[in-house]
C-alpha positions as CSV (number, residue, x, y, z in Angstrom):
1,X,0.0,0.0,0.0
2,X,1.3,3.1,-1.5
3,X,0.9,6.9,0.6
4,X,2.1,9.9,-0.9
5,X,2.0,13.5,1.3
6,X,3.1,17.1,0.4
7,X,4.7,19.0,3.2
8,X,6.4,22.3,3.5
9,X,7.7,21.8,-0.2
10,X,9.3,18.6,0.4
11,X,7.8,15.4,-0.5
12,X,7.5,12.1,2.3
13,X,6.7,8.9,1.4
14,X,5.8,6.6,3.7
15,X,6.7,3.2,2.2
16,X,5.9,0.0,4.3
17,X,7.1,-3.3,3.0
18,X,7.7,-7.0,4.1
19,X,11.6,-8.4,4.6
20,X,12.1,-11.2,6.0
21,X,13.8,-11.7,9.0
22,X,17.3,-13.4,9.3
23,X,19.4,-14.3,11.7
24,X,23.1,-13.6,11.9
25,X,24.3,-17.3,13.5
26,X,21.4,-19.2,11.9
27,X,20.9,-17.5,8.9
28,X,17.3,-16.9,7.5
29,X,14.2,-17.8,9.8
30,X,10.9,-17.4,6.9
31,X,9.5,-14.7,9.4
32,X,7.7,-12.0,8.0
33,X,8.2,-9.0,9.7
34,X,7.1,-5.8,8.9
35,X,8.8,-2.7,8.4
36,X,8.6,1.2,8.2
37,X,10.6,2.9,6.1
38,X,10.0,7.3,6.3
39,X,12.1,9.5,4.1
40,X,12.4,13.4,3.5
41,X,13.8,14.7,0.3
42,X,13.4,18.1,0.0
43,X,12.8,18.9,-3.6
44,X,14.5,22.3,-3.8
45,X,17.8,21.1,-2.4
46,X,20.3,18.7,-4.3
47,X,19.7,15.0,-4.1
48,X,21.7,13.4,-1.1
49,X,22.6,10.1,-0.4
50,X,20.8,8.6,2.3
51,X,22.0,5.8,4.4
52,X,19.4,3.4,7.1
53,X,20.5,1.1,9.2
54,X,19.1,-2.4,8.9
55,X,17.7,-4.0,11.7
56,X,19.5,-8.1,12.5
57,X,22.1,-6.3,14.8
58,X,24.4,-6.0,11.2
59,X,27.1,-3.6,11.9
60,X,29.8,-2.0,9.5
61,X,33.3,-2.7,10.3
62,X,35.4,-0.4,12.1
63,X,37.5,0.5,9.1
64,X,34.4,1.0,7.2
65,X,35.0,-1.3,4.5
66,X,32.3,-2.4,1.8
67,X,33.8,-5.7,1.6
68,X,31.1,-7.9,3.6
69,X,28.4,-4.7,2.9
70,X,24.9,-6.3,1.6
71,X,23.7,-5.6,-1.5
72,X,21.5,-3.0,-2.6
73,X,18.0,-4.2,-3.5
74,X,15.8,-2.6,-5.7
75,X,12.2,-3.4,-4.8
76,X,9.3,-3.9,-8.1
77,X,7.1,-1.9,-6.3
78,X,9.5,1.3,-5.9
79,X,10.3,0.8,-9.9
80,X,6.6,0.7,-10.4
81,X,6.2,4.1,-8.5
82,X,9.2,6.1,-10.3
83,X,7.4,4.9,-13.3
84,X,4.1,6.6,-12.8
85,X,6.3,9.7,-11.6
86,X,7.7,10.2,-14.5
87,X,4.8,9.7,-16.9
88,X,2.7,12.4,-14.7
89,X,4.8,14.9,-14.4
90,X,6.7,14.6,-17.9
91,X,4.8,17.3,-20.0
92,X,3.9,15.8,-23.7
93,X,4.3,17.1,-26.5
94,X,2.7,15.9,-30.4
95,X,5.0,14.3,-32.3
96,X,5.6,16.6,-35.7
97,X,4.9,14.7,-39.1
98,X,7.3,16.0,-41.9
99,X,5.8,17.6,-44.5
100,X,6.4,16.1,-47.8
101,X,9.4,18.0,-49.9
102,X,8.2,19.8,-52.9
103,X,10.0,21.1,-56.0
104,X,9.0,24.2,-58.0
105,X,7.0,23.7,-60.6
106,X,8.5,25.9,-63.0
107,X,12.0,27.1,-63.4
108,X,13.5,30.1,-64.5
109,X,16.5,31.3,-65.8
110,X,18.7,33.2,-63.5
111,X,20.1,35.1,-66.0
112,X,17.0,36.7,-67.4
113,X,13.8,37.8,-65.6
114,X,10.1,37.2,-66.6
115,X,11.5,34.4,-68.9
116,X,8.8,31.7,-68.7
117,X,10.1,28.4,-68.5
118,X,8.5,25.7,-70.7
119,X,10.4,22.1,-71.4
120,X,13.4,22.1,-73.8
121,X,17.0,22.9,-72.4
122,X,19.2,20.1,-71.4
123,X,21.4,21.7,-69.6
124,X,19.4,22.4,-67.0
125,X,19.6,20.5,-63.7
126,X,16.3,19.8,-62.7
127,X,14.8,16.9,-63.8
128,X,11.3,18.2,-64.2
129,X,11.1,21.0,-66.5
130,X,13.4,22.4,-68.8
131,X,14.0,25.5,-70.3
132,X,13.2,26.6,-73.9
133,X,15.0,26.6,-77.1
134,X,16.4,30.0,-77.8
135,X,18.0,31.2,-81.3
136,X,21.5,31.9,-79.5
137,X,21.1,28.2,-77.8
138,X,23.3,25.0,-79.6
139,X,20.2,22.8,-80.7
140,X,19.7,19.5,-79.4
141,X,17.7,16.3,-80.5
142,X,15.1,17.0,-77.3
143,X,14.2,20.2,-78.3
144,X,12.0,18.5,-81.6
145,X,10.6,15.9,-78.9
146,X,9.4,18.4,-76.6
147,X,8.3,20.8,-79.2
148,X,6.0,18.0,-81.0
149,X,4.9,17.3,-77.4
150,X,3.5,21.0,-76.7
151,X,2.3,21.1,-80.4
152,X,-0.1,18.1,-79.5
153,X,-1.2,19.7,-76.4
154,X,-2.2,22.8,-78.4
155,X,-5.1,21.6,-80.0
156,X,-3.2,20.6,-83.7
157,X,-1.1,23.4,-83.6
158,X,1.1,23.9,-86.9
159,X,3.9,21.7,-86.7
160,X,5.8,23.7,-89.0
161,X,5.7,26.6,-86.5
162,X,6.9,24.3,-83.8
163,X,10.0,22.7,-85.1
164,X,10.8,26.1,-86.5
165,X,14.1,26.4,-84.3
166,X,15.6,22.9,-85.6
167,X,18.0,22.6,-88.7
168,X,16.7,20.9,-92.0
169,X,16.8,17.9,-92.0
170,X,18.3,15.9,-95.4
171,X,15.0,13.8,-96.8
172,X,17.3,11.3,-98.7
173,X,19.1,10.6,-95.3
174,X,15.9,8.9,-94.2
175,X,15.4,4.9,-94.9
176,X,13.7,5.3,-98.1
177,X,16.4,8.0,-99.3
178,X,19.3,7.4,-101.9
179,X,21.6,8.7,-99.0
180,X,19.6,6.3,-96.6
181,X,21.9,6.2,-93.2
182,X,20.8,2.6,-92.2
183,X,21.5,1.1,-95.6
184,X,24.8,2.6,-95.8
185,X,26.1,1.4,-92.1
186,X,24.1,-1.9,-93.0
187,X,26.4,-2.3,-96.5
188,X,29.8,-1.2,-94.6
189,X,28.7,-3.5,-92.2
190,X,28.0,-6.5,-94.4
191,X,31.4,-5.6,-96.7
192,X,33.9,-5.0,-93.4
193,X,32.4,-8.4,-91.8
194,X,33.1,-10.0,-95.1
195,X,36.4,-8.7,-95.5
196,X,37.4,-10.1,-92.0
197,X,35.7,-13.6,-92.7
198,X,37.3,-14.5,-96.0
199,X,40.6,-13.0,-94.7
200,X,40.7,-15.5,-91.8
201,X,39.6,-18.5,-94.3
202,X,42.4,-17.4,-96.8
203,X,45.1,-18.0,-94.0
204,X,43.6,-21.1,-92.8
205,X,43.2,-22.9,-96.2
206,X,46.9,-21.6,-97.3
207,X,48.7,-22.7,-94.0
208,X,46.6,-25.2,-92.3
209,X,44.4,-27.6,-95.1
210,X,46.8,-26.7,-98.2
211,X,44.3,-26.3,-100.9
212,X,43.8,-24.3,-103.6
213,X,40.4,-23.3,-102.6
214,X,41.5,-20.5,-100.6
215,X,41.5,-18.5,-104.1
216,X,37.6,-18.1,-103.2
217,X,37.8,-16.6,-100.3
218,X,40.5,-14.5,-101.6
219,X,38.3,-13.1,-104.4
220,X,35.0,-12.3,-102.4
221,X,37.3,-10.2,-99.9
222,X,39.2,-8.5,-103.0
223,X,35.9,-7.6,-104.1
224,X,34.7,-6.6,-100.2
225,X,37.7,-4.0,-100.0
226,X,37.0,-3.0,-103.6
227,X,33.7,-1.8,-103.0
228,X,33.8,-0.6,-99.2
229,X,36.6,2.0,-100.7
230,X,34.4,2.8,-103.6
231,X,31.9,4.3,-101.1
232,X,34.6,5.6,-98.2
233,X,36.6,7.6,-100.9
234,X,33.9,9.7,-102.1
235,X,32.0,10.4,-99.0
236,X,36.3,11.5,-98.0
237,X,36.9,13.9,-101.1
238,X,33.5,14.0,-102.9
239,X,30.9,14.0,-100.3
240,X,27.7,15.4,-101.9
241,X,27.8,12.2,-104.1
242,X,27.9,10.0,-101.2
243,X,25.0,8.0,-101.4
244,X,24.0,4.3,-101.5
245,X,24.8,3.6,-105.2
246,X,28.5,4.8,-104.7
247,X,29.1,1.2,-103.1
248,X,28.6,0.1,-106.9
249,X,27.1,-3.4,-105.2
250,X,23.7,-3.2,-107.5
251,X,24.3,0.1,-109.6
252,X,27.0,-1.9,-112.2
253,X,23.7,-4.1,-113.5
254,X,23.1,-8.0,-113.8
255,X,25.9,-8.8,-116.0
256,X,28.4,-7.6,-113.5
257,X,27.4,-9.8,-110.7
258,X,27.4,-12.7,-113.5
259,X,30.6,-11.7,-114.2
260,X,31.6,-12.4,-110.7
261,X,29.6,-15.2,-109.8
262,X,30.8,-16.8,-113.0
263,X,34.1,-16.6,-112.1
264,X,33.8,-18.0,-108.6
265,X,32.6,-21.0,-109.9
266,X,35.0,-21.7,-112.7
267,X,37.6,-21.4,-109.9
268,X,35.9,-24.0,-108.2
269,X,34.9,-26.6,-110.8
270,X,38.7,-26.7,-112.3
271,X,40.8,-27.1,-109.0
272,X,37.8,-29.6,-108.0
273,X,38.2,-31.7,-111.6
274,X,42.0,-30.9,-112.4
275,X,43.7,-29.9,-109.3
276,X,47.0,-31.0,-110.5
277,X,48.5,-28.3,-112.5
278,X,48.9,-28.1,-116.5
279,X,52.1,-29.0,-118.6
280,X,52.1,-25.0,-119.2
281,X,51.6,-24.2,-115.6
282,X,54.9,-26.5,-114.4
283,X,56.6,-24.4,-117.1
284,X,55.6,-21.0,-115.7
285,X,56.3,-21.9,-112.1
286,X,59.2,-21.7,-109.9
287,X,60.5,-23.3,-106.8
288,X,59.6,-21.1,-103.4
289,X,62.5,-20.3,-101.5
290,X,61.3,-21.5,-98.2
291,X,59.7,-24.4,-98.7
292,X,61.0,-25.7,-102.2
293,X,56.8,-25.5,-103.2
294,X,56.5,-24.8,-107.1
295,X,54.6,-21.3,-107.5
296,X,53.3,-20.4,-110.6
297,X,54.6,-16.8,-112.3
298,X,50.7,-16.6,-113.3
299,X,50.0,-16.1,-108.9
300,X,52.8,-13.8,-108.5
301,X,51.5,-11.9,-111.8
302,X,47.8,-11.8,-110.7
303,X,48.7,-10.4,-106.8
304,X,50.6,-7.5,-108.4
305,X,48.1,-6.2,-111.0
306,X,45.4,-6.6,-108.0
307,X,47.4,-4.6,-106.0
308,X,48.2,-2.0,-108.4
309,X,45.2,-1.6,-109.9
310,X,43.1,-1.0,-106.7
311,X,45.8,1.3,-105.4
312,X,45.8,3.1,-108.7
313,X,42.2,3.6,-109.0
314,X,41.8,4.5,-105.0
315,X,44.5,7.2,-105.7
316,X,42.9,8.4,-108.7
317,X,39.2,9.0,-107.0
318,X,40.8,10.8,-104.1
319,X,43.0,13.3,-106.1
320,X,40.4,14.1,-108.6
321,X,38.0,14.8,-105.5
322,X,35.0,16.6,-106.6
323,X,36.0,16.3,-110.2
324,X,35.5,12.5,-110.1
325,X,32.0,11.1,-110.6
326,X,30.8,7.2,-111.4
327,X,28.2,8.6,-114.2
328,X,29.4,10.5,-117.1
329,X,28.3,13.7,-116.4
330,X,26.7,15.2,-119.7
331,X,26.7,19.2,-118.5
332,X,29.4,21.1,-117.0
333,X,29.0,21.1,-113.0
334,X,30.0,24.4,-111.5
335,X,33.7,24.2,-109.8
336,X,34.3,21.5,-112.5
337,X,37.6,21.7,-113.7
338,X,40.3,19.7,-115.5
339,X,42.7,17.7,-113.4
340,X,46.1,17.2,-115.2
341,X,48.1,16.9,-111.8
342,X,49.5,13.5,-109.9
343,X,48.1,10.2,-111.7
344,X,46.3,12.5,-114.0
345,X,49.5,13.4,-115.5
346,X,50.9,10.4,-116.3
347,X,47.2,8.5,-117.1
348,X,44.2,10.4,-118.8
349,X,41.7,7.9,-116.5
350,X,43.7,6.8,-114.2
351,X,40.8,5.2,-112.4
352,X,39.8,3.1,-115.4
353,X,43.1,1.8,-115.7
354,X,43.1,0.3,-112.6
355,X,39.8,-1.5,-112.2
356,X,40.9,-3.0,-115.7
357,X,44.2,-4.4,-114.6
358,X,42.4,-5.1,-111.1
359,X,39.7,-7.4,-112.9
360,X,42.5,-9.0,-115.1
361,X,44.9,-9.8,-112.0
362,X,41.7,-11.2,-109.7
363,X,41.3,-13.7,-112.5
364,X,45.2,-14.5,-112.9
365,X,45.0,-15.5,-108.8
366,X,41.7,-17.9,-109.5
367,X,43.8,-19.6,-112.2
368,X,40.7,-19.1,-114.8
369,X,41.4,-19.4,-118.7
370,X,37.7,-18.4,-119.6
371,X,37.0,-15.5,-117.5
372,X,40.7,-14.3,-117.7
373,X,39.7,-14.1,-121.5
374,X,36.2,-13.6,-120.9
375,X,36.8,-10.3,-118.2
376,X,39.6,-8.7,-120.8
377,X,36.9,-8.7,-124.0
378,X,34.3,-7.0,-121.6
379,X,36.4,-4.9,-120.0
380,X,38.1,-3.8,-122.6
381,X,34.5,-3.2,-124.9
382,X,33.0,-0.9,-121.9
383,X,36.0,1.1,-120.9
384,X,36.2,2.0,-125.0
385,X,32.8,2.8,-125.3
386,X,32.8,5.1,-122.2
387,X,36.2,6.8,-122.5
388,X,34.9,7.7,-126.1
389,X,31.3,9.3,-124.9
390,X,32.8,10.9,-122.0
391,X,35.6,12.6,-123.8
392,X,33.1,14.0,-126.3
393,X,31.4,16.1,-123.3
394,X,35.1,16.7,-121.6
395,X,35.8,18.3,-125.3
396,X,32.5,20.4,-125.2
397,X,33.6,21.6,-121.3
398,X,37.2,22.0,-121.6
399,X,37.7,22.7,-126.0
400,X,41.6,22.9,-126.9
401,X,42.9,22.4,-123.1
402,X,42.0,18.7,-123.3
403,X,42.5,18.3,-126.8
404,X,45.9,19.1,-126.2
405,X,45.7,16.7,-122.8
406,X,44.6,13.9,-124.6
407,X,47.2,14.1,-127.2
408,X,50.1,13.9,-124.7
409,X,48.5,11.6,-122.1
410,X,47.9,7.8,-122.7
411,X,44.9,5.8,-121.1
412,X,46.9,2.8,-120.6
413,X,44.6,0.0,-121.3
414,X,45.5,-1.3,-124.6
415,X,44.6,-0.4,-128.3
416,X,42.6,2.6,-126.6
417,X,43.7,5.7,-127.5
């Protein structure tokens, strides 16, 4: 039973409990005995330390030692009661929720004042909204998205009006365009994986396996390099003629991808049928250093005019620049004018000169009689025919100049003048 009284400022408890009784010789008896225990704390004066003296005749040693002292017990009931002390008299207070952050809704730009802020700048750090395009601004890719966006929103707005602020845009750069971006990193694509694939099988069927097929392979990447530089050079020196057809893959007709096709197989057929060389083949061959192996003078012939003929053509596109075009161009171009420097000097079409020899050495490598003989009729019939119509308009542009060009200037494929 709990009594609480206020007195003169100073608080007494009267606290009565039960201990039981012990004995010092016998120990402890089970008595229950009761016992009063009154304390005065004044509650405007520090806290003291109060000491009582137990009853069982227990003394404390004469050099006051706490050695044999008994331990300090703390009763439930006296926790129970500081408890409900401290609840009642502990003022409480309403927990505060945090209000939820916010972000402004619209942005504006320091640097100017009464500038409305609508969606559009990238640079801008918040997430949210961005600022809009100005003239003076670089213009970004978003700036078309957000603009279609707000035309929407505006009821069907002209959309002329709204993507006023970005640049034109090239029409024949789209899929369906003659300069069509994905079908020209599709076809470079296609040619360089090519390229790396047949150059891999060419080592491996030379070194390894020992066959004469590797001339396939050889060819189809000859032709891979062929027509990736036929596109990279004039998007380099002649770019406004960049487009899809300057690959030449489908723009040379049907009887040029005979041609080739043709000449894969008869590569194929004789080494399958006759793989052991010709009377006249052991008579144009010669032992390799290395390994003693016969190689014919044919090979050796066909790898040089290859290589010339594709540098020489490569060379001839890039220094003509501009002035170089894969259609005859009936009407004089403005800024056309008449190249008689470098290659030009020594060759009046430098760049027909080496696709010829570059046909005529491919075939040497396959080790083909018809096509060899077959490549040098056509060849020969379609650079005549063109070198004669384009020299007729070259005459009409230039008048004496190339007269007197074409007088001291050879073309260098034979019985062409």
């Amino acid at each position: 039973m709990w009594g609480c009284l206020w007195q003169n400022g100073g608080l007494e408890t009267e606290i009565k409990t039960r201990k039981k009784a012990r004995s010092k010789s016998a120990g402890w008896n089970g008595a229950l005995r009761p016992t009063t225990i009154k304390t005065s704390i004044d509650c405007s004066q520090p806290a003291t330390l109060y000491q009582t003296k137990h009853e069982h005749n227990e003394t404390w040693r004469s050099d006051h030692s706490l050695k044999e002292a008994p331990a300090a017990r703390v009763h439930p009931e006296t926790f129970v009661l500081f408890l409900i002390l401290t609840i009642t008299t502990t003022p409480h207070s309403t927990p505060r929720i945090p209000e939820p952050l916010s972000f402004p809704s619209k942005m504006t730009d320091p640097t100017t004042s009464g500038s409305q802020a609508t969606p559009g700048d990238p640079n801008i750090s918040w997430p949210i909204e961005r600022l809009a395009h100005t003239a003076e601004s670089e213009w970004h890719p978003s700036f078309l998205q957000h603009q279609r966006r707000l035309s929407n929103a505006s009821n069907g707005s002209s959309g002329l009006a709204s993507s006023s602020s970005a640049p034109d845009l090239d029409r024949s750069n789209y899929p369906d365009g003659t300069k069509s971006l994905s079908g020209i990193s599709l076809r470079a694509f296609l040619l360089g994986t090519t390229l790396g694939a047949t150059l891999v099988l060419t080592l491996l069927l030379t070194t390894v396996f020992q066959t004469p097929f590797w001339r396939v392979p050889f060819f189809v990447g000859a032709l891979s390099l062929f027509h990736f530089l036929e596109y990279y050079v004039t998007a380099r020196y002649n770019t406004r003629y960049a487009s899809v057809g300057a690959f030449l893959l489908t723009s040379n007709g049907w009887a040029y991808n005979v041609a080739h096709g043709s000449a894969i197989v008869e590569c194929i057929v004789s080494h399958f049928f006759w793989p052991e060389s010709s009377r006249l083949g052991r008579l144009l061959s010669f032992p390799e250093p290395f390994s003693g192996t016969l190689v014919s003078v044919l090979l050796v012939l066909g790898f040089v005019l290859t290589i010339i003929g594709q540098v020489v053509r490569t060379m001839a596109m890039a220094q003509a620049a501009s002035n170089f075009n894969h259609h005859v161009q009936s009407e004089h171009q403005e800024g056309h004018v008449l190249v008689k420097t470098g290659l030009y000097g020594y060759l009046r079409h430098p760049s027909y000169f080496g696709f010829f020899w570059w046909g005529l050495g491919t075939q040497l490598v396959l080790g083909n009689v018809v096509c060899f003989v077959g490549y040098a009729l056509v060849l020969w019939k379609f650079f005549s025919t063109r070198i004669k119509r384009e020299e007729s308009f070259l005459i009409q542009f230039f008048g004496t100049e190339y007269l007197e060009y074409r007088q001291t200037t050879p073309v260098g494929i034979p019985l062409i003048r």
